[in-house]
N, C-alpha and C positions, 0 to 999 in steps of 0.2 A: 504494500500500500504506500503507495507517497501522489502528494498532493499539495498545494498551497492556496492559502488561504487568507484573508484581510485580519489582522487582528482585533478590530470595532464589532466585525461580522461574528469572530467567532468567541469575542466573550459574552458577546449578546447572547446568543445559541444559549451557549452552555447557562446566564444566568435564567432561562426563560426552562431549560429541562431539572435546572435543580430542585425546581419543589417536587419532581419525582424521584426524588433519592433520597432511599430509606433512611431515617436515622436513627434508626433501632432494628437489629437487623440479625438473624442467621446464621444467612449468608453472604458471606464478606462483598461477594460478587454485585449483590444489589449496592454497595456503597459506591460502585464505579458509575462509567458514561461509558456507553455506545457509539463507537466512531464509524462509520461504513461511507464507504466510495459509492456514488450513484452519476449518472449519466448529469453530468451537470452540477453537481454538488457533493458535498455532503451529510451525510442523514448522522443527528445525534438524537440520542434516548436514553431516559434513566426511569426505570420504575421499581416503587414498592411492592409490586405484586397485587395493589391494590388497584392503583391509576398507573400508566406510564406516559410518560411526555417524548412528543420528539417534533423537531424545530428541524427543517431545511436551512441548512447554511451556501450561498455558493461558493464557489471553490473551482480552483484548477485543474482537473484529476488527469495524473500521469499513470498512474498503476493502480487501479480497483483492490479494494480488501478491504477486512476491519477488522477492528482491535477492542478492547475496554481498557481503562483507565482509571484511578480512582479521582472520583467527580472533583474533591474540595482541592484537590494537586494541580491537575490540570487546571483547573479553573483562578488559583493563585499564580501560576506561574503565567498564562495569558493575562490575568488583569496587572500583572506587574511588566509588560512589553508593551513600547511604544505602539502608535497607530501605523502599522507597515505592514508590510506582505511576511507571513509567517510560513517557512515551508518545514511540511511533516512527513515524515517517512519509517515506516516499521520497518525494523532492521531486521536480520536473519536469529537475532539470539534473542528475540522475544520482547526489546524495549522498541520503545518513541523517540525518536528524534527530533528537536525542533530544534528552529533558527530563525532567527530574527532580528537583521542588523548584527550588531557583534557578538548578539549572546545568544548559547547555545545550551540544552536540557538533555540528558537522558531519561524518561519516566519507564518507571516500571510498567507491563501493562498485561493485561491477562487475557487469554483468546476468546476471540469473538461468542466460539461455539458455546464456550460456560454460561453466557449471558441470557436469561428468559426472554423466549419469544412472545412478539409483542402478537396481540389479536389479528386476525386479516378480517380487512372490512368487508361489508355485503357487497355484491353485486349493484345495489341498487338504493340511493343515498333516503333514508327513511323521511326526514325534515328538513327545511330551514329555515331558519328563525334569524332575525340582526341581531346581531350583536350588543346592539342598544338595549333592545325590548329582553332578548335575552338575559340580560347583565339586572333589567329592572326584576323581573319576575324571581330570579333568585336570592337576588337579594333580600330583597322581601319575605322570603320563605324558609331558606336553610336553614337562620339561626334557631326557627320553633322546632327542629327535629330534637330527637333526644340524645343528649352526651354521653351515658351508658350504656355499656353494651347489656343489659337486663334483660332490656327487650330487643334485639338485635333488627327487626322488623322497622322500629321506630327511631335508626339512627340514619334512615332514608328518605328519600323524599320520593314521593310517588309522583311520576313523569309521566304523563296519558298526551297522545297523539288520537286525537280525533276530527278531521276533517279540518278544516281550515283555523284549529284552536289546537293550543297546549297550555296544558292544567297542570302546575305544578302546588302540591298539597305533602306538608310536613309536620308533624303533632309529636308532642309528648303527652304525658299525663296528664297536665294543666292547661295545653291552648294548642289552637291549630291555626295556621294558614294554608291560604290556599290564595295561588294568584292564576288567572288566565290570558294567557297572548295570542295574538293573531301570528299565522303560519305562513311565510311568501307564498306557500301553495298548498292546495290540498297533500293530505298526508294520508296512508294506509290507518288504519284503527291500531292503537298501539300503545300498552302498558306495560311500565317497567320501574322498579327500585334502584334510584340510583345514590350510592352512599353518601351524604351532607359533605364527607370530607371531602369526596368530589369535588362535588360542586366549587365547594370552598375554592379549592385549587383552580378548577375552570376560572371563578370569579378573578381570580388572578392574572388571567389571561383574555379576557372580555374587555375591551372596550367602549368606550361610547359613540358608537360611530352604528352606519347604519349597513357597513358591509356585513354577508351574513356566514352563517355558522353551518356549515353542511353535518347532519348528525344522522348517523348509520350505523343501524346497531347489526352485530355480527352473525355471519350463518347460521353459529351455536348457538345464538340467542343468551349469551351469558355477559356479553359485555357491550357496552355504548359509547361509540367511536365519536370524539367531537371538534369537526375538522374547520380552522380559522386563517387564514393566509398561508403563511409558513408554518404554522404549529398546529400540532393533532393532541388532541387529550384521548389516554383509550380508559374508562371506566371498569371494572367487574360490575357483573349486578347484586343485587341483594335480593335472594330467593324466595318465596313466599308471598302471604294473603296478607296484601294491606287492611289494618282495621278500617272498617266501614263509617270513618269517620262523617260523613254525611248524615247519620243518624244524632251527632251530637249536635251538630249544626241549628241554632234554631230559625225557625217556621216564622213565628209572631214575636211582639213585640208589645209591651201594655207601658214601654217608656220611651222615651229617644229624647235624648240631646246631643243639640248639633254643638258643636266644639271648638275652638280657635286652636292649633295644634299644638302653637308656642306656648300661648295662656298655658293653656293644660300641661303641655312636659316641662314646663319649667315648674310648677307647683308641684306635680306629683315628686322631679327630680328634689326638691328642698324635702318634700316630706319621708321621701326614700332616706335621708340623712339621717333621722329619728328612729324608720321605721325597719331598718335593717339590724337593728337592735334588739328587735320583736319581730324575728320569722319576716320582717319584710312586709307587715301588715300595714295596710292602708287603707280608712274608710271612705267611704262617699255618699254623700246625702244630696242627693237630687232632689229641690225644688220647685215648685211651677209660679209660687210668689213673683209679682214685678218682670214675669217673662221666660222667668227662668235661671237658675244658676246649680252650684254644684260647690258644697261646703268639705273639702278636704283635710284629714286630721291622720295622726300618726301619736301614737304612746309610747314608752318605753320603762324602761327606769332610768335613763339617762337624760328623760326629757319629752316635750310634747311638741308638737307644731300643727300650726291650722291655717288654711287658705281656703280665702271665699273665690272663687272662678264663674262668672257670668257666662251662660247656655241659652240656647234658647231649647224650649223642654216644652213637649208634645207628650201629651197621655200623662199618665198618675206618676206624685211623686216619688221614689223610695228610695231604701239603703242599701248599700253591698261594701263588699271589701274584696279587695285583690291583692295579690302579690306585688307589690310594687315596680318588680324588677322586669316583670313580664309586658307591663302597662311601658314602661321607658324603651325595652327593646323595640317593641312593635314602630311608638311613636316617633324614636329616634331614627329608623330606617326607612317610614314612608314618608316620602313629603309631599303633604297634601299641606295646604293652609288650613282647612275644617275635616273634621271627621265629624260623624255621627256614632253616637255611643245609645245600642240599642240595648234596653233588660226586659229583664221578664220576674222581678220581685227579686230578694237576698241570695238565692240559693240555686237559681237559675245563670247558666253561660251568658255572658254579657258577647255582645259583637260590637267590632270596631270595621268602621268602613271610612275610607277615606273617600271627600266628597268632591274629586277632582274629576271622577268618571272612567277612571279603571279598574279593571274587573279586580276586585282584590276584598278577601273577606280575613278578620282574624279573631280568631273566637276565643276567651279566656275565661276559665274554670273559677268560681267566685271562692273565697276563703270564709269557713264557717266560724262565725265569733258567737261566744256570751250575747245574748241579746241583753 
């Protein structure tokens, strides 16, 4: 294998493959990067077993091969070389050669063949979605999945392709969301679990732009391929029956108030300071006096705090309490100016919609107090 290559070009690469590189690991092999000679470039790749990343570099190729490398070496030793022309070459005894300007490297490197094959994509690209809307709809979503493996079902987010829409829906025990986007084109009928820590990673790699996201999930139907200019994210899936969270979902509504976003997270955030003290409790007393408002208070032993926040409040008044920390994720990641804060009495799932007019519902589990 010998080849050359832009320095800019290929510390890029390799920053944009390392959140696929295990750092907790086995096998030593998943700590490396994937080098391989392609018609015109490049190809690099590191994965956990779980997602693997690979980023098209171009490149000059004089002799096709590949090699692996340990990720955080190679990746030190290009970010520490000027912006020039880097030429790489695997030598007969099993190292890397670089050169660049005056200075030269031997890396140790391990053969190609030890390295996990990465998925082969379908024949037939399953969705596409921008990158924009893409980026909105998970973010929105992923952080409600659950962080322990308890339930292993629930540390996923359920990805449904259905005609010219995709539904992305992720719950723990205490609150769900779910968001919908529109699909550049109709799509085949298609449900899949794809792991939050995915996603996470994809979000890494999404930008706000409106070019799109080719996503194609694999022959075996065990993994979701997620392909973006020069970089491919490839997923495993997460097996099994997503709970049928639509049944907690509520129907009616015997409250609503509509909401200023800021007003409200900045009062719940001061009362979080009290209320993380005590399980994170926060209560709310919704009134219909003068219009409407929403009287927010937090206990402790450490102290008390109370804010009155102005609503406008439709249907009957009442109280609930919530986790405080559930009510600031939501609110901190969608930005809507108003949301509507729908109940159904103390002990009833309260819903959150943002009132900007996209498809997006987030439902949260009420906290049962001392009346």
């Amino acid at each position: 294998m010998k080849f050359s290559v832009i320095q800019e070009h290929l510390a890029r690469g390799l920053a944009v493959v390392s959140h696929g590189v295990a750092s907790r690991n086995t096998l030593p092999i998943l700590s490396n990067v994937y080098l391989g000679t392609e018609e015109g470039g490049l190809r690099l790749v590191a994965t956990n077993l779980e997602i693997a990343v690979t980023h098209w570099v171009p490149a000059k190729v004089e002799e096709k091969g590949a090699t692996t490398i340990p990720a955080r070496l190679l990746s030190d030793v290009v970010n520490g070389l000027p912006n020039e022309k880097i030429d790489i070459q695997l030598l007969a005894d099993g190292r890397v050669h670089l050169k660049c300007g005056r200075s030269a490297s031997h890396l140790r490197a391990t053969p190609a063949d030890d390295f996990p094959q990465v998925g082969a994509a379908g024949e037939r690209v399953t969705a596409r979605i921008s990158q924009k809307a893409l980026r909105t709809a998970l973010d929105s979503t992923v952080f409600a999945a659950a962080g322990d493996e308890a339930r292993p079902i629930l540390t996923g987010v359920l990805t449904t392709f259905t005609g010219e829409k995709a539904t992305f829906a992720a719950a723990d025990n205490y609150r769900i969301a779910v968001a919908g986007i529109a699909l550049a084109e109709a799509a085949p009928e298609t449900s899949v679990i794809v792991p939050a820590r995915a996603y996470a990673e994809l979000l890494r790699l999404l930008s706000d732009v409106d070019e799109l996201v080719e996503i194609t999930l694999t022959p075996a139907k065990n993994q979701l391929q997620f392909k973006l200019g020069d970089t491919m994210l490839v997923s495993r899936l997460i097996d099994g029956q997503f709970p049928p969270f639509q049944q907690v979902i509520p129907t009616t509504h015997t409250t609503k108030a509509t909401i200023v976003r800021d007003d409200f997270l900045r009062a719940v955030k001061l009362a979080q300071v009290v209320a993380d003290a005590s399980a994170h409790i926060v209560r709310f007393a919704i009134t219909t006096e003068g219009g409407g408002a929403i009287d927010i208070t937090a206990a402790a032993d450490i102290g008390d705090h109370s804010a009155h926040v102005e609503a406008k409040v439709e249907g009957e008044g009442t109280t609930i309490a919530f986790n405080a920390k559930y009510l600031v994720d939501v609110l901190s990641r969608v930005e809507s100016d108003q949301f509507s804060l729908e109940l159904t009495g103390p002990v009833a799932p309260g819903a959150l919609r943002p009132l900007d007019g996209r498809d997006y519902l987030h439902v949260v589990m009420p906290v049962r107090t001392p009346s």
